[in-house]
C-alpha beads as a LAMMPS data file, in Angstrom:
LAMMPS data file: protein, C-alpha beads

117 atoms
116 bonds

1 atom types
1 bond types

-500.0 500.0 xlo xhi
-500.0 500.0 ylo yhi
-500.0 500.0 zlo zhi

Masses

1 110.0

Atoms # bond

1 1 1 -45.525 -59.737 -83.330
2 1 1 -42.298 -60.932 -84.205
3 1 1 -40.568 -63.258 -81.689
4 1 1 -36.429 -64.850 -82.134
5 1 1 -34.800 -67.050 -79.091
6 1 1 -30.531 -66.294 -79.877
7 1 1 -28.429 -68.108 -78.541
8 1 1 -24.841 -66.938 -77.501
9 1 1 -21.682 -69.290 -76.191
10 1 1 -20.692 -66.926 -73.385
11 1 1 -17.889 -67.027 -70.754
12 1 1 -20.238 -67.015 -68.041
13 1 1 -22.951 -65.747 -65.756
14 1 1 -23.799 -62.253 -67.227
15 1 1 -26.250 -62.691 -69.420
16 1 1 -26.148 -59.412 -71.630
17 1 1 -23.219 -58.146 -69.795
18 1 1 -20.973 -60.901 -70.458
19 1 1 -18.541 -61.275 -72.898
20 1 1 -19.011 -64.313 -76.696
21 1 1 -16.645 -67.159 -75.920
22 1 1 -13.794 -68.192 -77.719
23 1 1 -15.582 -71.050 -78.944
24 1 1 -19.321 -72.922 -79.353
25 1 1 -19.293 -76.110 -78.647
26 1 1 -16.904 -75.510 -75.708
27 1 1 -18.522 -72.452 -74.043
28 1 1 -18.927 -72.692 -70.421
29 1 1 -22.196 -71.088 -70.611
30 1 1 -25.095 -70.144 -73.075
31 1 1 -27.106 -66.802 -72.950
32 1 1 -30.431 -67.225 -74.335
33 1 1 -32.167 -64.593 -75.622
34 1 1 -36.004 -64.384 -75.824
35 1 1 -36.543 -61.401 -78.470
36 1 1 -39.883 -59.871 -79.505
37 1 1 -40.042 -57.274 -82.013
38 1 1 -36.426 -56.573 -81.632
39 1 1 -36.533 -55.960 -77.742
40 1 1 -35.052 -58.510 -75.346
41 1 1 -38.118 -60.104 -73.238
42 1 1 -36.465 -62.966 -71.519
43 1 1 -32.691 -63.470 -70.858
44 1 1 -31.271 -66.401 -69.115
45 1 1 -28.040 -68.695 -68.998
46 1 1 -27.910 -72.072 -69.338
47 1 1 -24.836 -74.115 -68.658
48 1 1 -23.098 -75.876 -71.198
49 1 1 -23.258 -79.544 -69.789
50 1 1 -21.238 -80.644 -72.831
51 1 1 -18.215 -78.863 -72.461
52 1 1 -16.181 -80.768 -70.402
53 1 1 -16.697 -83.998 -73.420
54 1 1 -13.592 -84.754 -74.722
55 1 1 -15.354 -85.195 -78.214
56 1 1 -18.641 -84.955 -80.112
57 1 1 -19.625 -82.099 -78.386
58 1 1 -20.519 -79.709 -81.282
59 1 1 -23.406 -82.091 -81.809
60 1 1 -24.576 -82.555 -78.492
61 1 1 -24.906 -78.890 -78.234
62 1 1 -26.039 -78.224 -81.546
63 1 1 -28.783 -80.791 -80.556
64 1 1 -29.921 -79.155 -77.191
65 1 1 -30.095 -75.537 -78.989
66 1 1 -32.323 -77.450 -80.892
67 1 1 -34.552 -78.506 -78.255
68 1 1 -34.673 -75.869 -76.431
69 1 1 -36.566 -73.700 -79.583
70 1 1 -33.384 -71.616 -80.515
71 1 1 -33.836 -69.732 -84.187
72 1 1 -29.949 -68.386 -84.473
73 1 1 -27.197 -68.969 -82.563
74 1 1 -24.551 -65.556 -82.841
75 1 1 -21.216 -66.817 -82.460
76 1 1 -17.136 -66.079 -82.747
77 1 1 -16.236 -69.808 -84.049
78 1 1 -18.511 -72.936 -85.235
79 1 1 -17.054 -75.816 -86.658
80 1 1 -18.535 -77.245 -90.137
81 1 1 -19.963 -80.325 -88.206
82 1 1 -21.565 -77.837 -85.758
83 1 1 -22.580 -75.419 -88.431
84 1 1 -23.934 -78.220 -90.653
85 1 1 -26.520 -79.673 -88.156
86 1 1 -27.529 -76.269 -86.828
87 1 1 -28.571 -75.653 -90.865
88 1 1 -29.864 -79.230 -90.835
89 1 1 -31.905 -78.113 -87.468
90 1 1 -33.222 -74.673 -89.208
91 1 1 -31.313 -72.478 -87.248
92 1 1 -29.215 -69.661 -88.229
93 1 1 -25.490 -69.264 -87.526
94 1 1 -23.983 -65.589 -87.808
95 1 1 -20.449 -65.151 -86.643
96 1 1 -18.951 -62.298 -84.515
97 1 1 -15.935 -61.369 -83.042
98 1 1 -15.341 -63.573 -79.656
99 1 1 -15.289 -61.198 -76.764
100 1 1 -17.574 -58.846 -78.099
101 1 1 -20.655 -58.186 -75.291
102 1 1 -23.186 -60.072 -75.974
103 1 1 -25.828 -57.031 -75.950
104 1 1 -23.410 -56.141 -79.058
105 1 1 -23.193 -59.738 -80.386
106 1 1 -27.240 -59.396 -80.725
107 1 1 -27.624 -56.042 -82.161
108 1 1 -25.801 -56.928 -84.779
109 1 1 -27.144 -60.496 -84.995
110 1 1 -30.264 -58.191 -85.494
111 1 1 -28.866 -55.825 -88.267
112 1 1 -27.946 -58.883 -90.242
113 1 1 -30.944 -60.616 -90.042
114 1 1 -32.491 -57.452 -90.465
115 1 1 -31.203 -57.204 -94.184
116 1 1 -31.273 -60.946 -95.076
117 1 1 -35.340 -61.025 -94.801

Bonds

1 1 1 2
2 1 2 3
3 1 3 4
4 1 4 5
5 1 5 6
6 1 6 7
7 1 7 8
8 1 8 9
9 1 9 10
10 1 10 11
11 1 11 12
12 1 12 13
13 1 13 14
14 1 14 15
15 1 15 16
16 1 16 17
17 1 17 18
18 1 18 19
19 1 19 20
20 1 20 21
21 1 21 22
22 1 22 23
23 1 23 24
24 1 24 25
25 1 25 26
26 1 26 27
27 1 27 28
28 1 28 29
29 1 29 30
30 1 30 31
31 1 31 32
32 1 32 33
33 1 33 34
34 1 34 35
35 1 35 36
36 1 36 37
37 1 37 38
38 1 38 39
39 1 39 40
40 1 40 41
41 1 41 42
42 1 42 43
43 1 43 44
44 1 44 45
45 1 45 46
46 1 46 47
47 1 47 48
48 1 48 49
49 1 49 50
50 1 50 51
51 1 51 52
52 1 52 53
53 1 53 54
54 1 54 55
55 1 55 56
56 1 56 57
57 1 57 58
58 1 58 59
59 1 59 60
60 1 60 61
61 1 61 62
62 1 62 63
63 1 63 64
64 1 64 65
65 1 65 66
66 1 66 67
67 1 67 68
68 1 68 69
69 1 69 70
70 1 70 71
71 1 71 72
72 1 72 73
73 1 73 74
74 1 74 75
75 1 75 76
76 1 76 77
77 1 77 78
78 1 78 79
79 1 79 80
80 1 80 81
81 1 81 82
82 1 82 83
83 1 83 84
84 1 84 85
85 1 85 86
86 1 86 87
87 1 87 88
88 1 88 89
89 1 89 90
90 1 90 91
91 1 91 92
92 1 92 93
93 1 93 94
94 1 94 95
95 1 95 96
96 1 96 97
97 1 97 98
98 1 98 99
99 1 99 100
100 1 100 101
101 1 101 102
102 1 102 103
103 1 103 104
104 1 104 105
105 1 105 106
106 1 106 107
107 1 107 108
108 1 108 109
109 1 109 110
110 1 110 111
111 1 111 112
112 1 112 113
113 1 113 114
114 1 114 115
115 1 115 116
116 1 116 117
């Protein structure tokens, strides 16, 4: 059985119906996506605590996607400090389009990780 938790800077309270943010570190929201064997188990949103920082917040979010067991994060922009320490942490950063749903944002989070194993 093959289990992935995505994470996904989102606009809001939608889960799979909502829409990637702009941006990662300043995201209102996360959707976090339990996957196993491809199929979405668990969905929930967290809120992004750290987005009202005026600074450092790529790593304070970077650090709680850590902690909270997340394998790739599928996002529209990351900043290098942001995408270094997610590589530090072992987790993946693929890029989409912001606004894209997030259902869409995964499937192809899927198809590329699909052909990268």
């Amino acid at each position: 059985m093959s289990k992935i938790r995505i994470a996904v800077p989102t606009k809001g309270d939608r889960g799979m119906r909502d829409n990637v943010a702009d941006v990662f570190a300043r995201a209102p929201t996360f959707t976090i996506i339990d996957l196993v064997d491809g199929k979405a188990k668990e969905v929930r949103v967290e809120e992004n605590t750290a987005s009202s920082l005026k600074q450092g917040t790529g790593p304070i979010v970077a650090k709680s996607l850590t902690d909270m067991g997340v394998d790739v994060v599928v996002a529209g922009e990351l900043g290098p400090g942001a995408t270094t320490l997610l590589e530090m942490s072992g987790i993946k950063a693929i890029r989409v389009a912001p606004g894209v749903k997030v259902s869409e944002a995964v499937r192809r989070a899927l198809d590329e990780l699909g052909s990268t194993q």
